[in-house]
C-alpha positions as CSV (number, residue, x, y, z in Angstrom):
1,X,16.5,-30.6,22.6
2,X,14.5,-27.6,22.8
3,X,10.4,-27.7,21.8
4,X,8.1,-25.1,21.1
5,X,4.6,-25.7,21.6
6,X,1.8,-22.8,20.8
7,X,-2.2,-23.3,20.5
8,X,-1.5,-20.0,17.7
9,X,-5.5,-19.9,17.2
10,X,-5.3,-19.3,13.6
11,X,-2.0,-18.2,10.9
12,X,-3.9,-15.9,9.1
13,X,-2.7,-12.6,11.4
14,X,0.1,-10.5,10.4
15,X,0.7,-10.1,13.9
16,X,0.8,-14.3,14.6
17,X,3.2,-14.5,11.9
18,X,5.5,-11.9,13.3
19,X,5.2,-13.4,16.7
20,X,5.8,-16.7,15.5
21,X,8.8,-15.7,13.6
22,X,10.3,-13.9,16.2
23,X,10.3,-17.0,18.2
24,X,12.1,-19.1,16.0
25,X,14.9,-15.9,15.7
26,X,15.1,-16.1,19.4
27,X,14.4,-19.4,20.7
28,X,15.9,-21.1,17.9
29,X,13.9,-24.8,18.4
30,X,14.8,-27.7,17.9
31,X,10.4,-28.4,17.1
32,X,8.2,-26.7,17.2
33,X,4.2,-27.8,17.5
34,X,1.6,-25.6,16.5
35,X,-2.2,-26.2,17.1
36,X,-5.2,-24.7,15.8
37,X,-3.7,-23.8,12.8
38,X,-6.6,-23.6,11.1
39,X,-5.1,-24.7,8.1
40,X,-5.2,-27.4,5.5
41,X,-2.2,-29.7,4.6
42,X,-1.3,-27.9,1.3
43,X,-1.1,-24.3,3.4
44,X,0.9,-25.4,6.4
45,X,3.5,-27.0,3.8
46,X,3.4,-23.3,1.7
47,X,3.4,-21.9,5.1
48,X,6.7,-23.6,6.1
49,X,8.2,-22.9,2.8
50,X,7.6,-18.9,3.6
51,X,8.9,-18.9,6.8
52,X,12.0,-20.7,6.2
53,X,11.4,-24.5,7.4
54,X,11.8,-25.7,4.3
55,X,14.8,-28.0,5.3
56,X,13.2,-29.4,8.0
57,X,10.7,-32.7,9.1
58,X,7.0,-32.1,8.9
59,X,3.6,-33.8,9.9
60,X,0.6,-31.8,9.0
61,X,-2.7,-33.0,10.1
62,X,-5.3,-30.6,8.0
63,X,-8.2,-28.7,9.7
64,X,-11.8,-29.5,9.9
65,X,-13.9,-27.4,7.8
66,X,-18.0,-27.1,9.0
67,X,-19.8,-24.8,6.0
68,X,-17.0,-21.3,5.8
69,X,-15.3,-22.3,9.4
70,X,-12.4,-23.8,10.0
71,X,-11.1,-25.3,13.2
72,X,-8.2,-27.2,14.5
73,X,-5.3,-28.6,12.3
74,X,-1.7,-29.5,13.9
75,X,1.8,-28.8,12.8
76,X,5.1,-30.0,14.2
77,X,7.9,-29.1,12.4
78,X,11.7,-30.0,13.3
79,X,15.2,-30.2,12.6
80,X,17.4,-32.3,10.5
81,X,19.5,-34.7,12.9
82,X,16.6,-35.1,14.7
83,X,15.0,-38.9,14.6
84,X,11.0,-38.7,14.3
85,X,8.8,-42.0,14.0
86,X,5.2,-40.9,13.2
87,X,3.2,-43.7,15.0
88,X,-0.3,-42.5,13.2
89,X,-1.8,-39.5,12.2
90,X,-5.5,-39.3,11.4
91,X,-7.9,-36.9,11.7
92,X,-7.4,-34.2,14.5
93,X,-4.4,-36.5,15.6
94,X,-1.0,-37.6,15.8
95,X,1.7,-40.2,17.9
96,X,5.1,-39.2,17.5
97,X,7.6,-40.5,19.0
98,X,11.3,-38.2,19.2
99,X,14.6,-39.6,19.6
């Protein structure tokens, strides 16, 4: 089992994306975690669409928003075969636990 995990500061860079995609072409994961997304719920899923995770496991925990700034959100995305309890996710937060 092979895990990505990047604090990507934001998916709103062409240059983010490109990195991010290159990783998944090269690293091929078996999960990948992603922090400070930035992003809320609905994005990350059109986000994963995009980028060809369609077919996989996802648990999204949406951004904070204070006024026009956004901050945090998580991501971790993985692959079919793979066995994911989510324990909880709430705000800022999230147990898994991979088998």
């Amino acid at each position: 089992m092979s895990f990505i995990v990047w604090n990507c500061y934001g998916l709103d860079n062409l240059r983010t994306i490109s990195a991010f995609k290159k990783l998944l072409r090269d690293k091929n994961p078996t999960c990948v975690f992603l922090s400070e997304t930035k992003k809320k719920d609905f994005e990350m899923n059109k986000f994963r669409n995009v980028q060809g995770l369609s077919g996989v496991g996802v648990v999204v925990v949406s951004c904070s928003e204070e006024g026009n700034r956004r901050a945090d959100g998580l991501a971790m995305f993985w692959k079919e075969g793979v066995e994911v309890e989510v324990i909880f996710d709430i705000f800022l937060f999230a147990m898994l636990f991979l088998k």
